[in-house]
N, C-alpha and C positions, 0 to 999 in steps of 0.2 A: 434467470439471473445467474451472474457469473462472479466467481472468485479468482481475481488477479494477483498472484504475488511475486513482486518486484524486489529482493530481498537478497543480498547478494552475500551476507553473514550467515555459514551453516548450522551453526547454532541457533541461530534464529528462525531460519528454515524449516530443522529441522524439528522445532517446538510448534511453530504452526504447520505444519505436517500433522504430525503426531496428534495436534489439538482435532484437525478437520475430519482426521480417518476416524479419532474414535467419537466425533458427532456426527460421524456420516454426510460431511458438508465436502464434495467436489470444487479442490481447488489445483488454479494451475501456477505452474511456475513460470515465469518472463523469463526466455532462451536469454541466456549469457551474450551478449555485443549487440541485442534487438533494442532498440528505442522505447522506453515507456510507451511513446504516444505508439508508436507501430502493433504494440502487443496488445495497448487498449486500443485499439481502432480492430482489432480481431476478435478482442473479448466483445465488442457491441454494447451492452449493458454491463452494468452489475458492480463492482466495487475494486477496486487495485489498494492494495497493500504498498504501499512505499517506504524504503527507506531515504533518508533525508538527507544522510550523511555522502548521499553518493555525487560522485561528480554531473552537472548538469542538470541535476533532478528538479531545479526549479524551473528551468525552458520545458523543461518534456512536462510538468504538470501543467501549465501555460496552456501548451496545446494539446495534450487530454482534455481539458476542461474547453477548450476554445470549440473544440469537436463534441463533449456533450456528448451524454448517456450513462458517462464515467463517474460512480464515486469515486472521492480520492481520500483517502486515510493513510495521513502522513507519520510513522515517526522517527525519533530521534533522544541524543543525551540529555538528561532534564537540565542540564546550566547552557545549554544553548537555543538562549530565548530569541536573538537577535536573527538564528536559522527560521526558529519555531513564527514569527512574526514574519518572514522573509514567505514560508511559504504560504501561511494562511491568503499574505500577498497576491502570493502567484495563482491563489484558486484551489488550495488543498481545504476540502468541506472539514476536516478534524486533522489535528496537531498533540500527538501524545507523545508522554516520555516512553523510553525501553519500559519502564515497570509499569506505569498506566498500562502500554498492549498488553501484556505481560496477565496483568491482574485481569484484561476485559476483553480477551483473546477470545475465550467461547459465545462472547454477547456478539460479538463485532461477527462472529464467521458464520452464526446464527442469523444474523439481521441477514441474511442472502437465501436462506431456506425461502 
């Protein structure tokens, strides 16, 4: 199993960075201008990390999930319920606030060991 992270806030990066090196959990980054779907169609299995806020992210979770094998663990700002509803929508398996991941960062990176 593989760890995808879609995450385009270096702050946010760089805290699940930081989270994965010191549980010894191998994750990758999604190259900058590559398609969700393109990055998880490379990961094969395992989990992608998304942010929600990005433009387009609800087609490219579409067709991640349309392709299968991909978890998708979406998140975003906790008062935008209308996105967090949009994606469950489109096929994203979990919808958390910035402070949900935040608080459940090493469960979430774990569940890939």
């Amino acid at each position: 199993m593989a760890f995808l992270v879609a995450v385009r806030d270096l702050l946010f990066r760089s805290k699940i960075d930081a989270a994965a090196q010191r549980l010894g959990v191998t994750v990758r980054l999604a190259p900058r201008g590559v398609p969700l779907s393109e990055a998880a169609r490379e990961l094969g299995s395992g989990t992608a990390l998304v942010d929600l806020g990005e433009a387009g992210v609800l087609d490219e979770i579409r067709r991640v999930k349309g392709a299968g094998g991909v978890r998708v663990v979406g998140f975003l700002g906790h008062l935008q319920t209308d996105l967090a509803q949009a994606a469950r929508d489109a096929g994203a398996d979990e919808v958390l606030s910035r402070g949900e991941l935040a608080g459940r960062l090493d469960d979430i990176l774990l569940a890939e060991r």
